[in-house]
N, C-alpha and C positions, 0 to 999 in steps of 0.2 A: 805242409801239404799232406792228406791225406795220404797212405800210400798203398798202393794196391792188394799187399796185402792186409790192410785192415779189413777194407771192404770186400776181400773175399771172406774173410771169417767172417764177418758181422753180416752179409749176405747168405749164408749157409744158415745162422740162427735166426733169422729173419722169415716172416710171412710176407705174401705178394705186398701187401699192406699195411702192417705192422709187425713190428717184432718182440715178445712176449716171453717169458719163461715163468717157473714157478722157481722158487729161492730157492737151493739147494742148502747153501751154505753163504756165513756172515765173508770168508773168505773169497768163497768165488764172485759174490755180488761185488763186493769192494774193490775188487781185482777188473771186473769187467768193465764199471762205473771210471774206475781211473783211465783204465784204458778209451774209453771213450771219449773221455775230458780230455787227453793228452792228443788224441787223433784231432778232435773238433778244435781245438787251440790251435793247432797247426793250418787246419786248413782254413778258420772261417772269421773273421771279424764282425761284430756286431754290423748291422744294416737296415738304415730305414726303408722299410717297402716305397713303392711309390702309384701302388695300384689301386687300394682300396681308401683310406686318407684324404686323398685330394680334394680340393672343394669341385661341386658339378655347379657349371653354369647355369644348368635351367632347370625347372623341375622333372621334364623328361628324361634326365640322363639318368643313365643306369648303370649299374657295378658292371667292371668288364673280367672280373676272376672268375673264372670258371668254377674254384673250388672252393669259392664263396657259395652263400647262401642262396635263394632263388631269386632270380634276376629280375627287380622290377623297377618302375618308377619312383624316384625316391623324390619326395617332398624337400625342397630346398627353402632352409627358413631366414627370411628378410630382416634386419637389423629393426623391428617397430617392437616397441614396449608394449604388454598387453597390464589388463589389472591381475592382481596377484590371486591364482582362484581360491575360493574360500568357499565354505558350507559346501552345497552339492556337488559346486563347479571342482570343489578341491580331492573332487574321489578319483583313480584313475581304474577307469574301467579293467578289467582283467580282460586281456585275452589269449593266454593261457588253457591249455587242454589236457594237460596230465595234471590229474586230483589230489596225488599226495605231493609232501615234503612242505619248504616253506621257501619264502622270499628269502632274495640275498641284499640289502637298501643300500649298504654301505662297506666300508672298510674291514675287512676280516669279519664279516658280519652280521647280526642284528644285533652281537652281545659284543661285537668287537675281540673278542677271544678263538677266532681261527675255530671254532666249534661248531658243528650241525647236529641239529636230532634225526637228521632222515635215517633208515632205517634198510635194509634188506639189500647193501653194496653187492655187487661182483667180487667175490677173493676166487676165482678160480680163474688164474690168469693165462688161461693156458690159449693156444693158436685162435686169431680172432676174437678175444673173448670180448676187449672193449673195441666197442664203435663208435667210430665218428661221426655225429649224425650232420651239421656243417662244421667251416669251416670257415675263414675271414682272415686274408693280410690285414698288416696293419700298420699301422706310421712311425713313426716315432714317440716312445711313450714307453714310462717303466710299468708304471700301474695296472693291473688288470680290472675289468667293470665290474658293475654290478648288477643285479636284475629285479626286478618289481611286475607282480603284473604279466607277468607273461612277456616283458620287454628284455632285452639285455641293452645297456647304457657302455659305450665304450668312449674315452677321451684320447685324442691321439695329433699330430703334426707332422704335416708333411710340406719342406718349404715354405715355412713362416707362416703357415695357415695352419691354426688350430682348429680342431673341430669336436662336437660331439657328436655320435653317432649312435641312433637308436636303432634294433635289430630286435624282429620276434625271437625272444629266447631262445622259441624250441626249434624253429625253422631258418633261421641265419635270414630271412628275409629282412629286407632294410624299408623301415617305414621314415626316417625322419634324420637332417644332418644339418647342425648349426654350427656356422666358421664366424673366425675371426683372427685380424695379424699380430702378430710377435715378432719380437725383435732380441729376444733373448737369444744371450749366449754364455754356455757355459763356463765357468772359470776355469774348468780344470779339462773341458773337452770332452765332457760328456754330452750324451744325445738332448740336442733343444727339445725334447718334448715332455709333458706334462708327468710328475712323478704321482699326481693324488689320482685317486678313483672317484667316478661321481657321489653322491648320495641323493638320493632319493626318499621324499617323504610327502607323502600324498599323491597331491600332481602336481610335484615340485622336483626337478632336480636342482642341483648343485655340482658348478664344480671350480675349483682353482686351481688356475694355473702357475704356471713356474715362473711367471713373469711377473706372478702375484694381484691377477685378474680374478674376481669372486662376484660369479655370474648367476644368478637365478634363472631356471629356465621353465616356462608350463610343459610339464610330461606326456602331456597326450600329443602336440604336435612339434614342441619344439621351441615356441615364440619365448623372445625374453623377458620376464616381470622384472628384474633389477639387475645394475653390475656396480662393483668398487673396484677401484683399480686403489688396491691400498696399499701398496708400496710411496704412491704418493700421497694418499691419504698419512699414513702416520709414519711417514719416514722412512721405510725400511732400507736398510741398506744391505744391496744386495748377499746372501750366503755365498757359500762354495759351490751349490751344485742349486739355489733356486730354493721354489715351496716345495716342501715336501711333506705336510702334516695334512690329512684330511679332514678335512671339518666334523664336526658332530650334533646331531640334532639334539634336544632337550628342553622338553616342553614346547614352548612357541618359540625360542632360543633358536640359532644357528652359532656354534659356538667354533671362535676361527683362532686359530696362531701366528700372530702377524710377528710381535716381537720387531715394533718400530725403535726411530732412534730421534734423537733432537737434530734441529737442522745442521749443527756442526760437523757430525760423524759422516754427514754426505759427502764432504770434503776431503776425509780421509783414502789413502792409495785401496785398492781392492783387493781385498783377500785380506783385509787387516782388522779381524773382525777382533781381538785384544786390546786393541783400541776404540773401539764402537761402543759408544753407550748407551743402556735402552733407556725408554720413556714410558713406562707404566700399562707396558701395549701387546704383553706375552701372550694374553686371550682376549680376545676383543665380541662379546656379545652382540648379535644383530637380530632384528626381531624378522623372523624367519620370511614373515611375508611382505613386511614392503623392505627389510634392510635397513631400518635404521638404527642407529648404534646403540644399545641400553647401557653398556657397561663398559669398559676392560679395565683387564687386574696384570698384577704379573710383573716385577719388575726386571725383566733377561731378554735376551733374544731367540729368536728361533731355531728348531732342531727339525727332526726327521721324523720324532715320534709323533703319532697322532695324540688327538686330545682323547681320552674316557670318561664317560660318567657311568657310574653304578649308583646303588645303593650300600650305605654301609650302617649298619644298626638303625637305627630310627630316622636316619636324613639323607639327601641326596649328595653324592660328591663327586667332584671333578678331579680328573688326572693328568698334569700338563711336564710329560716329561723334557721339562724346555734346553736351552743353550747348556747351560751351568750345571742344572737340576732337575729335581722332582717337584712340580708344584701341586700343594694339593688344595681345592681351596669350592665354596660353598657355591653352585652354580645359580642356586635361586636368587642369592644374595648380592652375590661379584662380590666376594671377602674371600682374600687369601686367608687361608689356615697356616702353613708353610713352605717354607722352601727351603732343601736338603741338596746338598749342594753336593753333586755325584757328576765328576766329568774328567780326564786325562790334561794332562796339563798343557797339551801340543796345542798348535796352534792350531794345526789343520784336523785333531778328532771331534767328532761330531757323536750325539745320541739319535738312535732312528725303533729304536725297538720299542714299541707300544709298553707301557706296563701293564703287570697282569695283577687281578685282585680277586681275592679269595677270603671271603667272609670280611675282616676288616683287618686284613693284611695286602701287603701294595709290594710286589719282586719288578726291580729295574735290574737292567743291562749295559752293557757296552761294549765295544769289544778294545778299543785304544790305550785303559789303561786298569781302572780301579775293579771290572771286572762287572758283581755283581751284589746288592743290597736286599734285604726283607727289611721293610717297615709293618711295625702294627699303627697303626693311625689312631688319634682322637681327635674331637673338634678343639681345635687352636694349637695341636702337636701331634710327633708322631715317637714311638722306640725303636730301638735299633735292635730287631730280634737277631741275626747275624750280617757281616759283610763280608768279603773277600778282604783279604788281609793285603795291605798296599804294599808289605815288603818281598813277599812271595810271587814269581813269576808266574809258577802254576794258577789257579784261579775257577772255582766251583763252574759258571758260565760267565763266557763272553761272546753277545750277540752282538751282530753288525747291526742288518734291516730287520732282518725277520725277526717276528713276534713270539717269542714260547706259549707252548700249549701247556694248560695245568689240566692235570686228569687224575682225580683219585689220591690225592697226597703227592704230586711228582709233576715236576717240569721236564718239557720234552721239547729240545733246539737244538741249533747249527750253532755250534761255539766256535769262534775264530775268525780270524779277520781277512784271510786271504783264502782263494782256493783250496794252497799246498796244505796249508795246515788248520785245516775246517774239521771239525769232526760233530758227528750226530750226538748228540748225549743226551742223558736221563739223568737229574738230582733230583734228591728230596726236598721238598719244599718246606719244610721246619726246620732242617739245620744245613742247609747247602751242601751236604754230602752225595759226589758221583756214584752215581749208582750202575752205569758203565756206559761206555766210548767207544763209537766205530767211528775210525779216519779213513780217511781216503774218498769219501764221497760227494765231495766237490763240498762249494757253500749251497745249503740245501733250505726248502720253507715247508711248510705244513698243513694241513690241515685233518682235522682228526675227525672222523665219523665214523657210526656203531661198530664202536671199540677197535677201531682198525686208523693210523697215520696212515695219509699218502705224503709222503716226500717227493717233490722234486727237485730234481739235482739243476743244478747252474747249465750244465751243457745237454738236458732236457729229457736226462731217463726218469720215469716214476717209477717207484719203490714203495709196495705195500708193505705195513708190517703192523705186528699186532701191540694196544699199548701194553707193556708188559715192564714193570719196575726191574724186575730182576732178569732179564736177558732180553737181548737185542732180539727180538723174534720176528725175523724178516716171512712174507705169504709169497711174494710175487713181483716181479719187475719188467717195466713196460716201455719199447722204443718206438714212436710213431712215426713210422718210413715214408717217404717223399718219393711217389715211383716215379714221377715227372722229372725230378731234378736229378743235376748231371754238374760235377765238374769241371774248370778246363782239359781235363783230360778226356771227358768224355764218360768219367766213371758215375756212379751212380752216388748222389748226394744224401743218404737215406734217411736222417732226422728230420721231420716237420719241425719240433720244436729247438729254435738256435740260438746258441749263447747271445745273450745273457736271459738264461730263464731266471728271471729275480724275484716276480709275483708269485705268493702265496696259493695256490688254485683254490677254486671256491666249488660249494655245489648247492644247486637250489632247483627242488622238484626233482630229485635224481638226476638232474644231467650234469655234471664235471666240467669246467672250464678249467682252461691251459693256456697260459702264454708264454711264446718265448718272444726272440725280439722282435720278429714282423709278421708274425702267426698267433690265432686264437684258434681252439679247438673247442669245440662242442662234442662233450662223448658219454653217451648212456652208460651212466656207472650201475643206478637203480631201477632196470627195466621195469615198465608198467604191466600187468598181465594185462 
């Protein structure tokens, strides 16, 4: 339980409405940050909202959060297939009103690398400085959305109803919410709601669920053009914690990580995925608009990492950091090139951190065992520029979820596997040498704009700081206060954002998205003049 004197110190540093500082010191942030984490541990366990989520019976119902976005009629969309829109049908009108910055379509993304070009942030974090412009509970769901268009796309679960939920970016207004049931349950007890984010391309979303539903939806209102339920489609036999890889666009391609099995391994006890055998089903190609299958490749089963494609020299390549491994292999084609077989030997460690690629070099993660690898790649193989040494405890980076940023020759992540022993770090990215470590600030994710990370921490402070190889150079740290909530005791509950803050925050058109476990925040980082 929180205890009264936390929340009087942490109410003295605090505004009516948020609480703010500029960094003094790598010491005093660290010190503040833990203290934080140790009070919020105490008093609060993750909780699914039950207010904004829900399915609405008619299409007159309307959000009843007050610090939700503007309260209107929301369009409730009916289970009938429409045709998949194509040529004119397939544009989704903009409507959007702030002129710079870019779309956010996808996962960590339009490059999938936690990267924006927007330009002219807030670093002066001092009293009020960031605003909230809405605001949105939310269901259950690790993932944070994406935005297109002027839209923000949220996927979330509240009591076996999944739903998407579409929302004016800039104004938290709700245009549009398609449900559907589940029956998933975790293995290990974590929250039944969906771990992917939508994607968005054209006026198409996408999203899969953790139950292993891969739904196509039209973006402008909502109606559904296609669904595979592919767990039954190619076997899959349930993971530890469900889907957790977001799909990726490429070309007319929707390119998915099923990582099916033969019908024998159905049969196998749960949780016993060292005996599960895959069937050739690690990436399964679907043609974007009507869904039917083109290809899959991949002989493993599935992980947390999403899929990538870039460019690498003169061709295009995919990046499938699956069960086992790295798979790297030709998306136009559906040919594996190969597969480097990087994974802890436990039963229960998993891979979840995207790889990251830089010219025609490919850096994986992990946090369970072997650590971290560089590959240079070519077509049909790849070299082992360095790896983490498997006899050595220590170990350059070990990433759980979150995806490293590469900025300027250096990776920049949350190394470690647990809260207590997470630390912020900086390597070079040519020979995996730390370049330096601040601990203590919970397991944190990233996202890097003009030349500045924002960090947030697991128990929901953001932390500005500049990229900088050779010193941790913190700008400014930000607590968003809940003047509404209170307690059993009566006290005052002052984080908006509550453990588990897991998602990456994104930003598109200068506004910042945040979530923690049953809050989104909308907040002018790059005001418009």
């Amino acid at each position: 339980m929180i205890t009264r004197c936390f929340y009087l110190l942490l109410a003295a540093s605090l505004m009516a409405t948020c609480g703010c500082s500029q960094a003094n010191s790598t010491a005093d942030l660290t010190a503040r940050v833990t203290s934080q984490a140790e009070a919020a541990g105490r008093s609060s366990k993750a909780k699914p909202a039950t207010t904004a989520g829900q399915p609405v019976s008619t299409p007159e119902a309307a959000l009843n959060d007050e610090d939700a976005g503007e309260t209107v009629p929301v369009r409730v969309v009916k289970k009938k297939q429409v045709p998949a829109p194509r040529g004119k049908t397939d544009v989704l009108p903009n409507i959007g009103k702030r002129s710079q910055g870019v779309d956010w379509p996808s996962f960590l993304g339009p490059n999938r690398n936690s990267s924006s070009p927007e330009k002219g942030i807030i670093t002066d974090w001092s009293a009020g400085a960031l605003k909230i412009v809405w605001q949105q509970e939310l269901g259950s769901s690790y993932g944070i959305g994406t935005v297109s268009k002027g839209r923000y796309f949220q996927f979330d679960e509240v009591d076996e109803i999944v739903s998407v939920q579409c929302y004016n970016a800039e104004t938290g207004k709700k245009l549009w919410q398609y449900s559907y049931t589940t029956d998933y349950a975790d293995l290990f007890g974590y929250d039944s709601g969906p771990r992917c984010s939508p994607v968005v391309d054209g006026n198409r979303v996408y999203i899969f669920g953790v139950e292993g539903k891969l739904i196509c939806l039209r973006a402008t209102d909502g109606a559904e053009v296609w669904e595979h339920d592919l767990h039954k489609r190619f076997g899959v036999v349930q993971n530890f914690f469900g889907v957790g890889a977001t799909p990726v666009i490429e070309g007319d391609l929707l390119l998915v990580m099923v990582g099916g099995s033969p019908a024998e391994s159905s049969q196998l006890p749960p949780g016993q995925l060292n005996l599960v055998e895959p069937n050739g089903s690690a990436i399964v190609a679907f043609d974007k608009y009507t869904g039917e299958v083109k290809y899959k490749l991949g002989d493993d089963l599935a992980s947390y990492a999403s899929p990538l494609v870039t460019t690498v020299g003169e061709r295009r390549w995919g990046f499938l950091f699956a069960r086992e491994g790295l798979i790297g292999f030709d998306p136009a084609a559906g040919t594996v090139d190969f597969h480097y077989k990087w994974r802890a030997t436990s039963l229960e460690s998993v891979n979840a951190a995207t790889p990251v690629v830089v010219g025609d070099e490919v850096f994986i993660s992990e946090t369970y065992g072997p650590g971290s690898t560089l590959l240079k790649v070519k077509p049909g193989g790849y070299d082992v520029v360095w790896k983490d040494n498997d006899r050595v405890r220590s170990k350059a980076m070990q990433t759980h979820w979150n995806t490293p940023v590469a900025v300027d020759g250096y990776l920049y992540a949350s190394s470690g596997r647990h809260t207590q022993n997470a630390e912020l770090r900086c390597i070079e990215w040519k020979t995996g040498k730390v370049q330096w470590t601040i601990p203590r600030l919970t397991r944190t994710s990233l996202l890097y704009v003009d030349g500045h990370f924002l960090c947030l921490g697991e128990y929901g402070s953001l932390i500005l700081f500049k990229a900088n190889p050779n010193k941790f150079e913190p700008v400014g740290e930000y607590l968003f206060e809940n003047p509404k909530a209170t307690d059993n005791q009566g006290l005052r509950a002052p984080l908006l954002l509550q453990y588990p803050c897991w998602a990456a925050p994104i930003i598109s058109h200068g506004l910042l998205y945040l979530r923690g476990s049953d809050r989104l925040l909308c907040v002018d980082l790059i005001p418009e003049d």
